[in-house]
Short mmCIF file of the C-alpha atoms (twelve columns), coordinates in Angstrom:
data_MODEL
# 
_entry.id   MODEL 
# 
loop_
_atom_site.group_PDB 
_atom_site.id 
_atom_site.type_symbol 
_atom_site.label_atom_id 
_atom_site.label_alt_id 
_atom_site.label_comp_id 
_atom_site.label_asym_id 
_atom_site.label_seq_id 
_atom_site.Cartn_x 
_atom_site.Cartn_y 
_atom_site.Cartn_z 
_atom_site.pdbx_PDB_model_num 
ATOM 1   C CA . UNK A 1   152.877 98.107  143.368 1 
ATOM 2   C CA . UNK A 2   152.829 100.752 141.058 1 
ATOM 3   C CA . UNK A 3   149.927 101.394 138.632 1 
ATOM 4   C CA . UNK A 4   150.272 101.704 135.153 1 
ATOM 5   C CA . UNK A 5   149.962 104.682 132.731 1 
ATOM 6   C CA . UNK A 6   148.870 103.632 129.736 1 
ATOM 7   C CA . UNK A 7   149.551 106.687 127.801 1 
ATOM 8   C CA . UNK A 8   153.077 106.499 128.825 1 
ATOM 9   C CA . UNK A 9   153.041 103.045 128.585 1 
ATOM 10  C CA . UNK A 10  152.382 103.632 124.801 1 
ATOM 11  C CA . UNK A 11  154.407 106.537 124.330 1 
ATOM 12  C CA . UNK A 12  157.384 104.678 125.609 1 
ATOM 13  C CA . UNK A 13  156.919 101.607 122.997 1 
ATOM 14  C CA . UNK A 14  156.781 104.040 120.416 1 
ATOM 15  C CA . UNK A 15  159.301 106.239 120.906 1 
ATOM 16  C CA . UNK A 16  161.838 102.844 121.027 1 
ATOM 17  C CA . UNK A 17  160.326 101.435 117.810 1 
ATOM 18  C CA . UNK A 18  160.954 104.770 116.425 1 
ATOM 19  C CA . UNK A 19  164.098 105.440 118.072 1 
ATOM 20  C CA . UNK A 20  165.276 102.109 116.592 1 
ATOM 21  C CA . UNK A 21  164.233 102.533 113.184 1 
ATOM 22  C CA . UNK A 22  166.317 105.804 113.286 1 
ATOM 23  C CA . UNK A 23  169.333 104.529 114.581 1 
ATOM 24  C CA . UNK A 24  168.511 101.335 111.909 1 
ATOM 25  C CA . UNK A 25  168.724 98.938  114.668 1 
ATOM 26  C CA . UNK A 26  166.393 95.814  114.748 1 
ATOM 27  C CA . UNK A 27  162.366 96.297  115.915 1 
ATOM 28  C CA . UNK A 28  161.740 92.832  116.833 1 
ATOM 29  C CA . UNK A 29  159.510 92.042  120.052 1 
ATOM 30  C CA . UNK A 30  161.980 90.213  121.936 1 
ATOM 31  C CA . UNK A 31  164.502 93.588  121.973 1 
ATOM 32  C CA . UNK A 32  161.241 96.154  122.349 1 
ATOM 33  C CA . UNK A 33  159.900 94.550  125.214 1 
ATOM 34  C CA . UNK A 34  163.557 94.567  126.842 1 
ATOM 35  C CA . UNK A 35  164.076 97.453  125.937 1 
ATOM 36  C CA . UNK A 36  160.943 98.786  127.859 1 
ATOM 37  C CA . UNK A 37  162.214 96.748  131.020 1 
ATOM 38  C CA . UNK A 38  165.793 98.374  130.546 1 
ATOM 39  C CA . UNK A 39  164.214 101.949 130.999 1 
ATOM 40  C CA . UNK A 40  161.795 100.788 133.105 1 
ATOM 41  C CA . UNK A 41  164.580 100.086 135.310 1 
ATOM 42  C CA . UNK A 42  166.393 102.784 135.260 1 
ATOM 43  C CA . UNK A 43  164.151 105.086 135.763 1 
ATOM 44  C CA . UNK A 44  163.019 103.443 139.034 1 
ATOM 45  C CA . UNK A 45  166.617 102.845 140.188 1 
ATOM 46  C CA . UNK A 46  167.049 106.733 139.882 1 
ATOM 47  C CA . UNK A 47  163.907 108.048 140.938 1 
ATOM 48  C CA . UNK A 48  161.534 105.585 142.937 1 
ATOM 49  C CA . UNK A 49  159.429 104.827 140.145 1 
ATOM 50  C CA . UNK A 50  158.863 103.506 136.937 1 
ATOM 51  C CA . UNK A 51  158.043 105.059 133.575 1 
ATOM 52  C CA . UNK A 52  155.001 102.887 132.753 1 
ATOM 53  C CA . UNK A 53  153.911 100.859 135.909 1 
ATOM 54  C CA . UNK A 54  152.954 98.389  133.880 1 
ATOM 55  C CA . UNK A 55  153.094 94.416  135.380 1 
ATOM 56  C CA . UNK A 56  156.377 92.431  134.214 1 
ATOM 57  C CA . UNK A 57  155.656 89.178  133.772 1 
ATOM 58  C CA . UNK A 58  158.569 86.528  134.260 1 
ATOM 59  C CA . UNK A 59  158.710 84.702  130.788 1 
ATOM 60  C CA . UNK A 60  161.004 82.315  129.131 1 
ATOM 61  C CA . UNK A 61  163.058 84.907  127.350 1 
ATOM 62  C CA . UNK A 62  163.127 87.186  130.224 1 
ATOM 63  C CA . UNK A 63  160.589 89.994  131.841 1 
ATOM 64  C CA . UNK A 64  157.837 90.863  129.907 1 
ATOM 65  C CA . UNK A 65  155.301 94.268  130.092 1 
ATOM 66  C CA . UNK A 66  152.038 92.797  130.209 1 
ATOM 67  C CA . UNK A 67  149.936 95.414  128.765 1 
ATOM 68  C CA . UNK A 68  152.791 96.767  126.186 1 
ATOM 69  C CA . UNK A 69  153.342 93.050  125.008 1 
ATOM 70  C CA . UNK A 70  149.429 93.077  124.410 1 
ATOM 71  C CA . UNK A 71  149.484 96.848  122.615 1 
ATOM 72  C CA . UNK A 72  152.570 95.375  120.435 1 
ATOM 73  C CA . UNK A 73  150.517 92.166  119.177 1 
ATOM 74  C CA . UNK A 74  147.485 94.218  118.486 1 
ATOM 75  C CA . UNK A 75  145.244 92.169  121.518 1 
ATOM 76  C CA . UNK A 76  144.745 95.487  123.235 1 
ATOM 77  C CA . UNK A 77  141.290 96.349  121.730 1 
ATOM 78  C CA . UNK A 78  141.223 99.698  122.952 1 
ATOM 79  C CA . UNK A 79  144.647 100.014 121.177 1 
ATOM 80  C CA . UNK A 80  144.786 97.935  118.135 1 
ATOM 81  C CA . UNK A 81  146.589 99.865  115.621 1 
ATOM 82  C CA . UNK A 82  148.991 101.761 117.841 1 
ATOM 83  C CA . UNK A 83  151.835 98.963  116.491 1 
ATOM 84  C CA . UNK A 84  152.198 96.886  113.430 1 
ATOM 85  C CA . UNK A 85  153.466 93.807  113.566 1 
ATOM 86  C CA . UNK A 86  154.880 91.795  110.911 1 
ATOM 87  C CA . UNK A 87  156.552 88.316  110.637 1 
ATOM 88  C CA . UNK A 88  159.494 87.643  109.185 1 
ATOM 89  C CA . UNK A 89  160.165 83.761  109.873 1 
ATOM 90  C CA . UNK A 90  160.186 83.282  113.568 1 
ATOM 91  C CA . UNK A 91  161.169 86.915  114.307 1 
ATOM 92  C CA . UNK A 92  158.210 89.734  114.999 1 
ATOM 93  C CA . UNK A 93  158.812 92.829  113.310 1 
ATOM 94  C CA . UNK A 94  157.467 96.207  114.905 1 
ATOM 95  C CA . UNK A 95  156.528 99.397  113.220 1 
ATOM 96  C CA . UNK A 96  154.658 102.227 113.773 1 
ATOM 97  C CA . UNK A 97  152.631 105.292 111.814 1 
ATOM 98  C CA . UNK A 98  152.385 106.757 115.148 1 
ATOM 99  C CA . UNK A 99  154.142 109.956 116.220 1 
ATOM 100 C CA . UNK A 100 155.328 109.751 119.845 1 
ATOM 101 C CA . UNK A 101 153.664 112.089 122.324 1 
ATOM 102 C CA . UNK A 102 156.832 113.929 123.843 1 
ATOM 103 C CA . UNK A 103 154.645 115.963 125.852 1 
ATOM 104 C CA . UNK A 104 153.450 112.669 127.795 1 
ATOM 105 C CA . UNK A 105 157.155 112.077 128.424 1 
ATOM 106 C CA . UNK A 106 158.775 113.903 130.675 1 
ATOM 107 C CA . UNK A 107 163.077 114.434 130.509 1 
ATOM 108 C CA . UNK A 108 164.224 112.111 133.015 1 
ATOM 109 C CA . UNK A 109 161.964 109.104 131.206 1 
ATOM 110 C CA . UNK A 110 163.092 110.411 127.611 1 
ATOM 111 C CA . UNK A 111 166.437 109.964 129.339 1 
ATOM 112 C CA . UNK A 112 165.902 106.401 130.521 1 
ATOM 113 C CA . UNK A 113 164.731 105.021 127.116 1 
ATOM 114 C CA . UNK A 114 167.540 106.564 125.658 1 
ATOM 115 C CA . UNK A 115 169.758 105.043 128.361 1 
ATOM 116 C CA . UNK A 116 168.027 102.008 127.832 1 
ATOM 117 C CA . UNK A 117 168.710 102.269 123.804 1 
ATOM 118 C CA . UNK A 118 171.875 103.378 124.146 1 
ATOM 119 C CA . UNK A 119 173.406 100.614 126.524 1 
ATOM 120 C CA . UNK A 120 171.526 97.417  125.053 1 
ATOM 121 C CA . UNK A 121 169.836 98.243  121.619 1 
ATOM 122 C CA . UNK A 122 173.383 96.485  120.224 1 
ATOM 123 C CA . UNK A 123 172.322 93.435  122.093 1 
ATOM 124 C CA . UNK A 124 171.584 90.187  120.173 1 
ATOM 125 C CA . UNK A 125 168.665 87.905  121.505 1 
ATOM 126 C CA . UNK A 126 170.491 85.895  123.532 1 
ATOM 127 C CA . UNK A 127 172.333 88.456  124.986 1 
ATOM 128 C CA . UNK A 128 169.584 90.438  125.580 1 
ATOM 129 C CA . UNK A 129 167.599 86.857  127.336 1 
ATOM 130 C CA . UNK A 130 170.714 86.099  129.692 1 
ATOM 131 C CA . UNK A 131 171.171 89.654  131.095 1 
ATOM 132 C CA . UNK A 132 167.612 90.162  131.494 1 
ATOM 133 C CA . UNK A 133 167.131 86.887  133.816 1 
ATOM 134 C CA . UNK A 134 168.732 88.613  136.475 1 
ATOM 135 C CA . UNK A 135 167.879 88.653  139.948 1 
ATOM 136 C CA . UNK A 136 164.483 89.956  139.822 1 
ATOM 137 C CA . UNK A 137 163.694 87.133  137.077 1 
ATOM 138 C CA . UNK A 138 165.480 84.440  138.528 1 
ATOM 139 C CA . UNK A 139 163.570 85.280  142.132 1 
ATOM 140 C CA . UNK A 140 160.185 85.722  140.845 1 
ATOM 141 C CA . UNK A 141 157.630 83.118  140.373 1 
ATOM 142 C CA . UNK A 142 155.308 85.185  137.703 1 
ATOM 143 C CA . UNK A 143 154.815 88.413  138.569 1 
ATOM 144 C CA . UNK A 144 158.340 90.515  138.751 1 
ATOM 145 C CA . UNK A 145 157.948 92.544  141.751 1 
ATOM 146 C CA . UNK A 146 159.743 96.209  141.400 1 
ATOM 147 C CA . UNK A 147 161.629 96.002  144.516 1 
ATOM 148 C CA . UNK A 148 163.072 92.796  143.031 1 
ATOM 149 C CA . UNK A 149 163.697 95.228  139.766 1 
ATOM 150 C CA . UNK A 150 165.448 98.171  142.026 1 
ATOM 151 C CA . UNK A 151 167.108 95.749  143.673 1 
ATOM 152 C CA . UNK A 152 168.987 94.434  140.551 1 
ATOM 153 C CA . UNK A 153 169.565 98.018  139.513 1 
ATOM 154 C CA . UNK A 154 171.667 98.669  142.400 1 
ATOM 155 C CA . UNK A 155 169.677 101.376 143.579 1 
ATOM 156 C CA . UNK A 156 170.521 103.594 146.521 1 
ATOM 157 C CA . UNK A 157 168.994 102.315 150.235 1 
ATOM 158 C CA . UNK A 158 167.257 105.798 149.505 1 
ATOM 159 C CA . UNK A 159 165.330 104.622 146.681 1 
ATOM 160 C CA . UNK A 160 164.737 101.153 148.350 1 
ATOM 161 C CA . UNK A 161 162.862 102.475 151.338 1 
ATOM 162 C CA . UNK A 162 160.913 104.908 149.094 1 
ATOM 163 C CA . UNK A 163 159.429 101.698 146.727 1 
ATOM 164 C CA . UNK A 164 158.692 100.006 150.042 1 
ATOM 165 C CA . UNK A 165 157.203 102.942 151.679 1 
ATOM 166 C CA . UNK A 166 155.684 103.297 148.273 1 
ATOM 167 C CA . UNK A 167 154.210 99.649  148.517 1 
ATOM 168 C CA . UNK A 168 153.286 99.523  151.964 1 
ATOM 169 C CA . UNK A 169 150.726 102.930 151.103 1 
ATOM 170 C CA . UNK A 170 149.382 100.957 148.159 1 
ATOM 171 C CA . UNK A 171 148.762 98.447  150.485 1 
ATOM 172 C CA . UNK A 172 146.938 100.871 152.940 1 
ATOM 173 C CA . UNK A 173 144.694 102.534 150.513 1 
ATOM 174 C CA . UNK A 174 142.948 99.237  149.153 1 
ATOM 175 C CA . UNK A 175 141.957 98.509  152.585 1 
# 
């Protein structure tokens, strides 16, 4: 529905690893990537769209960004090196030498990741893996559609009819 921006896309994954490591909270995958979902959300709930557009997958832990889960485990070719990723047992460990791109960022999606950091960074993994198979997850068969998303974010009727006027003009231009 929406298309992705992979700048912002990568932007957004490292300003939470580094946002993280700051507030010395935990960089593992599983809270990154739900982390990413969490602003993703919020940002569409307030303003119609998403910060990256990328495609969340339904997984057995919860929603999954495709393309930032493939940046994070270094199987983006194009962006191999953007993350490090370390092992520690059965945990993945991010990190980053990269310096986040505020100027790709604009306020209101600085805002969400902070929201998103703020309100579940605290979260432990299965905390994090029940509240994130919510009803988008639960009603999704692979692909997590972001009306499903805005849904479960209680957003406005406003914002509703703006993702599905949003979807049905997607629709319209690939004919």
């Amino acid at each position: 529905m929406f298309n992705i921006d992979k700048s912002k896309s990568i932007n957004s994954l490292i300003y939470i690893i580094k946002e993280l490591k700051k507030r010395q909270k935990k960089t593992d995958l599983h809270k990154v990537m739900k982390l990413l979902y969490f602003a993703d959300r919020e940002h569409l709930v307030k303003y119609g769209f998403p910060i990256s557009g990328d495609t969340y997958l339904k997984q057995t832990f919860g929603p999954v960004p495709s393309f930032m889960n493939y940046v994070a485990k270094n199987e983006q070719h194009d962006f191999k090196g953007c993350v490090d990723i370390k092992r520690k047992g059965r945990v993945s460990i991010l990190s980053t030498k990269k310096d986040v791109d505020l100027d790709d960022l604009s306020q209101s999606e600085i805002e969400a990741l902070n929201f998103a950091i703020s309100n579940f960074s605290d979260y432990t993994f299965e905390e994090l893996t029940e509240i994130s198979h919510d009803y988008a997850w639960t009603n999704s068969d692979w692909e997590i559609d972001y009306l499903k998303i805005a849904i479960e974010g209680n957003a406005s009727e406003d914002i509703i009819a703006f993702i599905k006027q949003n979807e049905i003009n997607n629709k319209i231009s690939f004919l």
